[in-house]
C-alpha positions in Angstrom: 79.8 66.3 123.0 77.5 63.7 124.7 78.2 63.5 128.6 78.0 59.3 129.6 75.1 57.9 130.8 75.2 57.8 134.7 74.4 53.8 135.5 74.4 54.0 139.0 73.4 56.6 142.3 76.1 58.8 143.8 74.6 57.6 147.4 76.4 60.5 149.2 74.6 63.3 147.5 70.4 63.2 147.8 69.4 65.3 144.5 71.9 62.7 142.3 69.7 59.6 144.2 66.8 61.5 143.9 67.4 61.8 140.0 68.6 58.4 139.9 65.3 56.7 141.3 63.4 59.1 139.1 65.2 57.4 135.9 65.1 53.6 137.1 61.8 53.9 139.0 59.7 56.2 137.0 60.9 56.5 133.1 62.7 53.0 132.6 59.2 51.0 133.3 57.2 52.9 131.0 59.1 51.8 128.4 61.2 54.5 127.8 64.9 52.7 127.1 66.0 54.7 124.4 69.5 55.8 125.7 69.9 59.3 124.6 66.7 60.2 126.2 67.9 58.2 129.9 71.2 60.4 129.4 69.3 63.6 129.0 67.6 63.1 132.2 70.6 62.4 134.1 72.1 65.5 132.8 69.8 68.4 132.4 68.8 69.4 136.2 65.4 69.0 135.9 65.6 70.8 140.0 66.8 73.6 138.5 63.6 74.2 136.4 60.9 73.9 139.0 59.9 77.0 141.5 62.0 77.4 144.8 59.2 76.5 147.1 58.7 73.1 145.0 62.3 71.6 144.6 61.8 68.4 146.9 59.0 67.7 144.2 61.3 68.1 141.6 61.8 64.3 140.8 58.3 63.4 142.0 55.3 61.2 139.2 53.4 64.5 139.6 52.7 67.8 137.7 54.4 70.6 139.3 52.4 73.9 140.3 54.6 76.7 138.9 52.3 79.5 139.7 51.1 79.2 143.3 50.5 76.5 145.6 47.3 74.9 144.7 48.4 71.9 142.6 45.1 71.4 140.7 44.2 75.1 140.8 47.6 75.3 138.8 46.5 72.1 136.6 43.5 73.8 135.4 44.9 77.4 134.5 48.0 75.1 132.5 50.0 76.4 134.9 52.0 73.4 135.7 54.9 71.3 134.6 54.3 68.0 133.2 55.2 64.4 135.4 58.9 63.4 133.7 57.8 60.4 132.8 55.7 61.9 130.1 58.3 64.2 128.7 60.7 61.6 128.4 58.4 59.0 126.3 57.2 62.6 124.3 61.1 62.9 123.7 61.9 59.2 122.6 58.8 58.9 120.1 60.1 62.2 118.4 63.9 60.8 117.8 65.4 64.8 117.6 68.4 64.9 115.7 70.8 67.5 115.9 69.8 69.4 112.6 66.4 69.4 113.3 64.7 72.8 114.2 61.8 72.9 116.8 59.1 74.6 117.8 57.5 73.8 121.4 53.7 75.4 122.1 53.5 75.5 125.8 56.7 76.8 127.6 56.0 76.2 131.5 58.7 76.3 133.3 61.4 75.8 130.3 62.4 71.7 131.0 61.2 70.3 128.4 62.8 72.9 125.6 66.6 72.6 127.7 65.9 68.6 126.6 65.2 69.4 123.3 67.8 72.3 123.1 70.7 69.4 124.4 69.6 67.6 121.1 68.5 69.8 118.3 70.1 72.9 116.7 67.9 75.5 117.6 64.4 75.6 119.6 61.7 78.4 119.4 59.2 77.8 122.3 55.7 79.8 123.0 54.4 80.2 125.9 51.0 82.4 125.9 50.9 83.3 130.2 54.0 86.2 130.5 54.7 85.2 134.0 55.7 81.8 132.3 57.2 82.9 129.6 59.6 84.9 132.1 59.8 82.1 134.3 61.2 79.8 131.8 63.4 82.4 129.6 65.3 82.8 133.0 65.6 79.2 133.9 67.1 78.6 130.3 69.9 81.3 130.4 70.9 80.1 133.8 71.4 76.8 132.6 73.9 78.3 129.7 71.0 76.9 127.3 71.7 79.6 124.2 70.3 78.1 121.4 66.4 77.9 122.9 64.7 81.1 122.9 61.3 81.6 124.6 58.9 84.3 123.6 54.8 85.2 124.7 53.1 84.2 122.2 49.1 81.8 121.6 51.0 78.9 120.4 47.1 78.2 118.9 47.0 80.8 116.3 49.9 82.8 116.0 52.2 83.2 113.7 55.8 81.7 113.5 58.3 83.7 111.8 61.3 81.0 112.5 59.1 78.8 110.9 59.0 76.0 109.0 59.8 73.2 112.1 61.4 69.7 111.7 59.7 69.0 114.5 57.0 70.8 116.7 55.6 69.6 120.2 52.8 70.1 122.3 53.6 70.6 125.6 50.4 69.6 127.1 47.0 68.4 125.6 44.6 69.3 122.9 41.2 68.0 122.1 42.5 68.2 118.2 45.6 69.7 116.5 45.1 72.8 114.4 45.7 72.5 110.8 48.2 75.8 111.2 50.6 73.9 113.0 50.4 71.1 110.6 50.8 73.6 107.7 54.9 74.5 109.9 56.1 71.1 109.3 58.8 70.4 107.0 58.8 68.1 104.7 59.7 64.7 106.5 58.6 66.5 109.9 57.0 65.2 113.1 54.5 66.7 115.6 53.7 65.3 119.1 50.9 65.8 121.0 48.0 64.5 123.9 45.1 64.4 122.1 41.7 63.8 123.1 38.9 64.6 126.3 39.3 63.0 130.0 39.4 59.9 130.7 40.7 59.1 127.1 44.1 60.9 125.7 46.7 59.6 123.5 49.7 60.3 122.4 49.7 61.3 119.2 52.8 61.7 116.2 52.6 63.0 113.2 54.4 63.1 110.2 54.3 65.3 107.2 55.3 63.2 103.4 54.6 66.6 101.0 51.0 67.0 101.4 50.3 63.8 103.1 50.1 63.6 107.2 50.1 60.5 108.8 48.9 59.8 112.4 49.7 57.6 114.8 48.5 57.1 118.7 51.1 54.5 120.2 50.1 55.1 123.8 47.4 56.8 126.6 48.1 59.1 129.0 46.4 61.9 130.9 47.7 65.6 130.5 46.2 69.1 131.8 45.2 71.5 128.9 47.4 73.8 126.8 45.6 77.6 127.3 44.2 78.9 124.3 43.2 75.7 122.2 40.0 75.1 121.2 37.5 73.1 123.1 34.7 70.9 121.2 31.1 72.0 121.8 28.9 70.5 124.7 25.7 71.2 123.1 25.0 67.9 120.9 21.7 68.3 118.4 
């Protein structure tokens, strides 16, 4: 049962202002309105999903370290949780609906697959660094989150038992998306992912129609790397 959508700051209690301000401050003016995504936010404790040592960041416009201190040591490696704002517009672009299966390639911390969890009926999410993988798995079961599983796995080549997805996301960015993931969509399915090279990333949906997949880019952005995809050449001839 959908919990209602909090419309105003419990002023007595910091974390519920802190969330508050994160929703009306950061996600609402970059056009992200769509209701069921607002109410995820305000539900799913998004503090609950980030290292001890970084809770006051928790509701930050940043990306999170999750594995040490250095912020863009942890950026580099993929090692970091991605600013909410960006989850939240990923999450309204792909509509989830609650008999749609997913598949998310980049655990992290486990956020962004308790959002999806709240919505779909079942999510499968790969994360390929084990201390992550651990990380999130444990942040998911405290939560009481029992229909996302998380698993160590190189979301770039593997192979997906569960599969095939309704819908599959990209929990970070790409310079392109490998035809294998294409080949888990269902019919009717949609894939979401950053795509592209620094200074230039977009936001990128796909949809399968039988053997047909078609692309759009709506927006730009900026993301850090998902491990194990792979990079275009440097040399040019």
């Amino acid at each position: 049962m959908n919990m209602p959508l909090n419309t105003s700051a419990n002023i007595s209690d910091p974390i519920e202002q802190a969330r508050y301000n994160m929703i009306e401050q950061q996600i609402r003016p970059w056009n992200v309105l769509d209701a069921d995504v607002l109410e995820l936010l305000s539900v799913v404790r998004r503090e609950d999903f980030v290292p001890p040592a970084c809770r006051s960041m928790a509701f930050m416009d940043i990306e999170i370290p999750l594995l040490g201190s250095d912020a863009k040591e942890a950026v580099r490696l993929g090692h970091s949780m991605l600013q909410p704002r960006l989850e939240a517009r990923m999450l309204q672009g792909l509509k989830i609906l609650p008999t749609d299966r997913v598949l998310e390639i980049g655990a992290g911390s486990g956020y962004m697959a308790a959002l999806l969890a709240q919505r779909a009926e079942s999510v499968v999410s790969l994360e390929i660094v084990p201390a992550l993988a651990e990380m999130a798995q444990d942040n998911l079961q405290r939560a009481g989150i029992a229909n996302a599983h998380v698993r160590v796995s190189d979301g770039s080549r593997d192979a997906v038992p569960e599969g095939p997805f309704d819908v599959i996301v990209l929990s970070g960015s790409v310079a392109s998306i490998p035809q294998n993931l294409l080949s888990m969509l269902r019919e009717g399915g949609r894939l979401a992912a950053i795509v592209g090279q620094e200074p230039v990333m977009r936001f990128t949906l796909v949809r399968r129609t039988g053997e047909r997949f078609d692309t759009t880019q709506p927006w730009d952005t900026i993301a850090p790397r998902l491990v194990g995809f792979a990079e275009p050449s440097d040399f040019s001839f």
